[in-house]
C-alpha positions, 0 to 999 in steps of 0.5 A: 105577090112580091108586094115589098119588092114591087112598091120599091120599084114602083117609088124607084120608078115613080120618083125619077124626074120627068126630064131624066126619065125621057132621057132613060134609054130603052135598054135601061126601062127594059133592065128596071121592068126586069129587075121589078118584075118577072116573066109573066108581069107579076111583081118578083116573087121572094121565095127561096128554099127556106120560106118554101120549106117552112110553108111545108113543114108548117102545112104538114107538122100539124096537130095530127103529129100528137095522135101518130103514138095511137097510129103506131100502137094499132100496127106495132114496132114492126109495122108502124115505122115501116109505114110511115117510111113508106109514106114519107117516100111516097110523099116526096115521090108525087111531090116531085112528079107534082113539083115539074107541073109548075110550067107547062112545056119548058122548065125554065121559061114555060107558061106558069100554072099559078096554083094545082087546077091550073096545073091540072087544066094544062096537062089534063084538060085541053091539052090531055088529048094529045096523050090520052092513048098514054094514059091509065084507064081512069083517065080515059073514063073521064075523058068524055068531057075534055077534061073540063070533068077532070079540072072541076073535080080537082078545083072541088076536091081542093077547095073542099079540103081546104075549107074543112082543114079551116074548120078542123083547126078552129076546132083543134085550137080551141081544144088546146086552149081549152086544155090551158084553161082546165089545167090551170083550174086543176093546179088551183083548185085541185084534181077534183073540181071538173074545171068544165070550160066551153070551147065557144069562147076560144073559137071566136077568139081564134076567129078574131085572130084570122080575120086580121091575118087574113087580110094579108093579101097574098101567100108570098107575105106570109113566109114570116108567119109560117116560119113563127108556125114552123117553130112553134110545131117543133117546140111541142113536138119536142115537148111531147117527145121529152115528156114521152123520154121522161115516161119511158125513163122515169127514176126507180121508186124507193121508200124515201120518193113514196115518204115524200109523196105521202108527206105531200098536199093532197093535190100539189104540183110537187106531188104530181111531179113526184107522181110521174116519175114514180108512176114511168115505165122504166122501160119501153112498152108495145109489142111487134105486132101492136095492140093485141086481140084479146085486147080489142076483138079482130075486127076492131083490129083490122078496123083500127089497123086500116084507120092508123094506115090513113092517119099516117098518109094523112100526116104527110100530106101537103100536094094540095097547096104544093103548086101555090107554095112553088109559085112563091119561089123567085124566078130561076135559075134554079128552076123553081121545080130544083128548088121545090124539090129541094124544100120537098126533101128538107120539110119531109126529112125533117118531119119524118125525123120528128114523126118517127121520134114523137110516134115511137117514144109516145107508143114506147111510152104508153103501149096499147093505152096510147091516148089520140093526143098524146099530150092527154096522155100526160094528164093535165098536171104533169107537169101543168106548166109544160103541158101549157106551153106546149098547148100554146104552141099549138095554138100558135101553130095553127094561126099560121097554118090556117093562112098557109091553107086558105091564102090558095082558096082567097086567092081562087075566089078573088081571081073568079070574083076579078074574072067575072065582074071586071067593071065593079069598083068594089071588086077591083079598086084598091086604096092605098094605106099608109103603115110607115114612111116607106110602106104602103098596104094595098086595101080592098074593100072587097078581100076585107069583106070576103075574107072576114065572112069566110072566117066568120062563116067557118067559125060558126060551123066549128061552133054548130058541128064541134065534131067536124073533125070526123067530117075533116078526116073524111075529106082528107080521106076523099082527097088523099088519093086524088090530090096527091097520087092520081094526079100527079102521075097522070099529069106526069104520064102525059107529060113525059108521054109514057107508053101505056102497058110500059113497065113504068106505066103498070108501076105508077097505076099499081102505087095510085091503085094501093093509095086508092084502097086506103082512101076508101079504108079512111073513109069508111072510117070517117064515116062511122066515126061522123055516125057516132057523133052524131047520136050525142050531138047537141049544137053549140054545147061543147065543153069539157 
């Protein structure tokens, strides 16, 4: 990490004559080591709470913000808010509790855990059992192992996930550049014509894109790229929230609008403009309740009610690359945990700001008839050009928060590949590349071969299993729970060493106990939504 700061202290260093540099003092090679390093040997990490909250906002404020419309329309005005209030408090509670797991013992100079199954060894593994007698009942089920259990289901439910959001966003971006390319064929050979586009050619395209982006080495280099992502994830969040004003106002109809339309081309973008104003709303639709029975039968409503709970958890979660994010922060003071804190409550204030605006406007807009994507909602003419930008923006979006999510698990499989074969000049060697006078770039031949695979690899599994997001969904529903509650409060319980019975204890187990019950809620669903798929699957044979 660091890599910038590092090489200007290794040419500093480097570049200081033989005969000055014996007469350096002790004291003096002491402050460079210092002022080039930081406790734990690392080159100085450069994060601060802007690049910190940016790695959120864009691990956070994906695609998914589009679909909460539906999520809200299932629980209604009353309900859906109410929800994603509660989630987002919910969130940045375990976040906290996440964010002090950073050092073991002592905020300040305590021993760094580099990424969440570290954190997890340290407070659960071979340190757990000094507090055990503290901790909830599922703890001590796993207990048997001494917590080597505990760290590898944590390592597996981590890396699963991030795996499968790799996946789910080649997918999501091909569908958006999928929609650019049918738009486009809409406006120019008009409404008729299916514009029928494989989604094939887009996923490699996106696949070509991550592999060099992929051969950034570390998350700390990527901060400018989550910052292009985290711009890019307002700019159609924004575009999403006006369209859905513009629906909700519209302009009253009268006879001069419909003369226009009807002296209008059969297809234009004028007249489709015109359309959309003459077909808004005028007011806002919903209801206190959301979608009625009548409309879907009882059990799809509670069915449905059950899928919005886990789409709105889903939508604020971040805690599986929290401790990765924190150890890009420079060293304190403030103390890293101060400052992840802080970024924790900037990106969730800002994301629950935009959540509720995109939600409640995309359901005021549309009512029960809410479509999952929103933008959908608009057609794909309406206008055709916003709808674009808003569509390229995705994409942009999600090349940034692919690296945020996959840069832990390279780094993961770099570190065991270091660990375990530590002789292999493959492995270890690095070769130095000149970019400019003053920047070199650290290649190695076995992150460009791994990393090239990994996204070749999941390319192909977007391309062979196009409805993978179903399978996403489902481990984002396995991980929920885990990753971002239980966790967290028992690696907190053991930490603070709270007395099991106490009536901190009982509240802490009653929020992992109601996350849990809305885990399985979103498996199940996930589940069924995999069975459907697959009764009209056909691999490599997605198009729209």
């Amino acid at each position: 990490m660091g890599e910038n700061g590092g090489a200007k202290c290794h040419q500093q260093l480097a570049c200081t004559p033989a005969s000055v540099s014996i007469e350096l003092s002790h004291a003096h090679k002491l402050q460079e080591a210092f002022e080039c390093y930081d406790d734990d040997g690392r080159a100085k990490r450069s994060g601060t709470l802007w690049t910190a909250s940016a790695h959120i906002v864009t691990a956070v404020i994906g695609s998914g913000v589009l679909s909460l419309a539906w999520a809200i329309a299932q629980l209604g005005w009353v309900a859906g808010p109410v929800v994603m209030l509660l989630f987002s408090f919910v969130t940045y509670y375990t976040s906290t509790l996440l964010a002090d797991c950073y050092r073991s013992g002592d905020p300040i100079a305590g021993k760094r855990n580099y990424n969440y199954t570290d954190a997890v060894h340290a407070y659960l593994g071979e340190f757990a059992q000094l507090s055990l007698q503290n901790a909830s009942p599922w703890l001590n089920l796993l207990a048997f192992s001494s917590g080597g259990l505990k760290v590898k289901l944590c390592g597996f439910i981590q890396y699963a996930n991030l795996f499968g959001v790799a996946i789910g966003y080649t997918i999501a971006s091909s569908i958006s550049m999928m929609a650019i390319k049918r738009s486009n064929c809409f406006h120019e050979r008009g409404h008729e014509n299916p514009c029928h586009a494989s989604s094939n050619p887009y996923m490699i395209m996106f696949g070509v894109a991550e592999i060099f982006l992929s051969q950034i080495p570390d998350f700390d280099q990527i901060w400018w790229l989550s910052i292009v992502a985290a711009v890019m994830s307002f700019t159609y969040s924004s575009i999403g929230l006006a369209l859905g004003i513009v629906q909700v106002i519209g302009v009253p109809p009268s006879p001069v609008l419909h003369g226009q339309l009807n002296s209008l081309t059969h297809g234009g973008s004028d007249r489709s403009a015109l359309l959309c104003f003459l077909t808004a709303n005028k007011g806002f639709k919903g209801s206190l309740t959301g979608i009625s029975i009548g409309a879907v039968s009882p059990t799809q409503k509670i069915w449905r009610s059950l899928q919005a709970l886990g789409d709105i958890a889903f939508a604020y979660s971040f805690s599986l690359i929290l401790i990765e994010i924190q150890d890009t922060i420079k060293a304190p003071p403030p103390s890293e945990a101060k400052v992840m804190k802080k970024a924790s409550v900037v990106s969730i204030a800002v994301t629950t700001f935009f959540y509720m605006l995109c939600g409640c406007m995309g359901y005021a807009a549309f009512g029960d008839g809410v479509p999952g994507n929103l933008l959908t909602g608009f057609g794909f003419y309406n206008p055709y050009w916003l709808l674009d930008i808003a569509n390229a923006a995705i994409v942009v979006h999600l090349v940034g928060a692919y690296q945020v999510f996959c840069q832990p698990l390279f780094a993961f499989v770099e570190k065991w590949a270091v660990q375990t074969w530590p002789d292999s000049a493959f492995i270890t060697k690095e070769v130095s590349v000149p970019l400019t006078p003053t920047k070199r770039y650290r290649l190695s031949l076995f992150r460009l071969v791994w990393r090239s695979t990994f996204v070749v690899l999941t390319t192909l599994i977007s391309m062979l299993l196009p409805f993978f997001n179903d399978v996403v969904a489902l481990l984002g529903a396995l991980g929920f729970w885990p990753l971002t509650v239980y966790f967290p409060v028992e690696m907190y319980i053991v930490q603070k060493r709270i007395p099991r019975s106490s009536l901190r204890w009982v509240c802490l187990q009653m929020l992992s106990l109601g996350c849990l019950v809305i885990t399985i809620a979103a498996a199940v669903g996930s589940v069924a939504g995999i069975v459907t798929d697959l009764k009209v699957y056909h691999p490599f044979k997605t198009s729209s």
